[in-house]
C-alpha positions as CSV (number, residue, x, y, z in Angstrom):
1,X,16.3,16.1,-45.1
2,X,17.5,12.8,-44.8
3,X,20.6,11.5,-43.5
4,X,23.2,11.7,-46.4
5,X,22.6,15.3,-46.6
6,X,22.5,15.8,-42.9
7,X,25.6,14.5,-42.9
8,X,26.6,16.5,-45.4
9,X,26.1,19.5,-43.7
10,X,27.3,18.8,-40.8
11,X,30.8,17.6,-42.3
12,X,30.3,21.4,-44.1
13,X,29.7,23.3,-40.6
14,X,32.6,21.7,-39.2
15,X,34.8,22.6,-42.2
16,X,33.9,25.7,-42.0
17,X,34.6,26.4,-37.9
18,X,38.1,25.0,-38.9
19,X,38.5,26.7,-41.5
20,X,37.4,30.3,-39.8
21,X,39.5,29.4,-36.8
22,X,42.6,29.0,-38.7
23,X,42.0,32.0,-40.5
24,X,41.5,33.9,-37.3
25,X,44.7,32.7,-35.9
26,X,47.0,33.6,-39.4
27,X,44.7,37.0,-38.8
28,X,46.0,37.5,-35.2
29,X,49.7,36.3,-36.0
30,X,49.6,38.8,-38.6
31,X,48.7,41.6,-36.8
32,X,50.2,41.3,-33.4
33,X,54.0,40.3,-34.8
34,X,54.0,41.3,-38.5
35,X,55.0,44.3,-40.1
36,X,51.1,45.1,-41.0
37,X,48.5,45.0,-39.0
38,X,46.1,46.3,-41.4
39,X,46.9,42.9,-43.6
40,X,46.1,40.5,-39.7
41,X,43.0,42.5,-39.5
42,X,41.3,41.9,-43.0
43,X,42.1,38.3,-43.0
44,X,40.2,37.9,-39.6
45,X,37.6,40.0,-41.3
46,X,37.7,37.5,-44.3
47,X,37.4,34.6,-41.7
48,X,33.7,35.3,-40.8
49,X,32.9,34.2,-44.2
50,X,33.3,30.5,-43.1
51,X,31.6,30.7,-39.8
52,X,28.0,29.3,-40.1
53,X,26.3,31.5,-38.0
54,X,27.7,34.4,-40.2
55,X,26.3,32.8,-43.1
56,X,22.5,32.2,-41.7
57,X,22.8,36.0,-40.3
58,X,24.2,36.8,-44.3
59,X,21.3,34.6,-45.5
60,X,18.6,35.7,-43.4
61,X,19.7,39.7,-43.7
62,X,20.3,39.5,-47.7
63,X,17.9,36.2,-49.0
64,X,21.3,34.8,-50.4
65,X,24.1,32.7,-48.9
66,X,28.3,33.1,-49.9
67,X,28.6,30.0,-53.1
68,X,30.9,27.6,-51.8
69,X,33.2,28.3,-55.2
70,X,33.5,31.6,-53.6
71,X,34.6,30.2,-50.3
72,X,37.2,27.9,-51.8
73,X,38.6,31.0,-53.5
74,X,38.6,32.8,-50.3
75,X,40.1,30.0,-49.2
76,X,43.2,29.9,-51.5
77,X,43.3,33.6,-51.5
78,X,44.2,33.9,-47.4
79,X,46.3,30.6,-47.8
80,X,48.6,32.1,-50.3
81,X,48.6,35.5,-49.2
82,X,49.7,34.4,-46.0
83,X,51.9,31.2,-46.8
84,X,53.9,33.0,-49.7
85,X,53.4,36.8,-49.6
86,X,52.8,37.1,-46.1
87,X,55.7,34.8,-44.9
88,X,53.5,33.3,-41.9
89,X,56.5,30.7,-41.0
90,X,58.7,33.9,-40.1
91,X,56.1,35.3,-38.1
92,X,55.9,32.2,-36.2
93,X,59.0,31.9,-35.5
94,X,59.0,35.7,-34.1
95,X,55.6,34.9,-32.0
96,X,57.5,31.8,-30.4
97,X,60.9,33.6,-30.2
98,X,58.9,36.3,-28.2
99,X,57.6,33.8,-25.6
């Protein structure tokens, strides 16, 4: 590998620890003061997509890794089912009012 895509991946791995952790955290706001828990749960359990030791375990176990076209549409998917449908701001608000 040389540098560029070295690089690369590491600008990737760090995207995707973001990514996951913020994910985790609309997970946890969901299901500790929203209305469904179920909904907080499955968008943690969507966030492991975007960690990269899940995705060398997923690699390693299957012989294929998640396509980063299907990781942007995961993306999108727990940004707007959150930010519109899921009414995060509200929850917020709730999780700071309860502090």
């Amino acid at each position: 590998m040389n540098n560029t895509s070295n690089a690369l991946a590491n600008a990737f791995n760090a995207a995707g620890w973001l990514f996951g952790l913020v994910a985790v955290a609309i997970g946890a706001v969901n299901t500790f003061w929203g209305n469904d828990p179920g909904f907080g749960l499955f968008i943690m359990l969507l966030s492991l997509a975007f960690f990269p030791p899940v995705n060398t375990l997923i690699k390693i176990k299957t012989g294929f890794s998640i396509p980063v076209v299907a990781k942007w549409l995961l993306a999108f998917f727990i940004l707007w089912a959150s930010l519109g449908v899921g009414e995060l701001f509200d929850k917020i608000d709730l999780m700071m009012a309860s502090f």
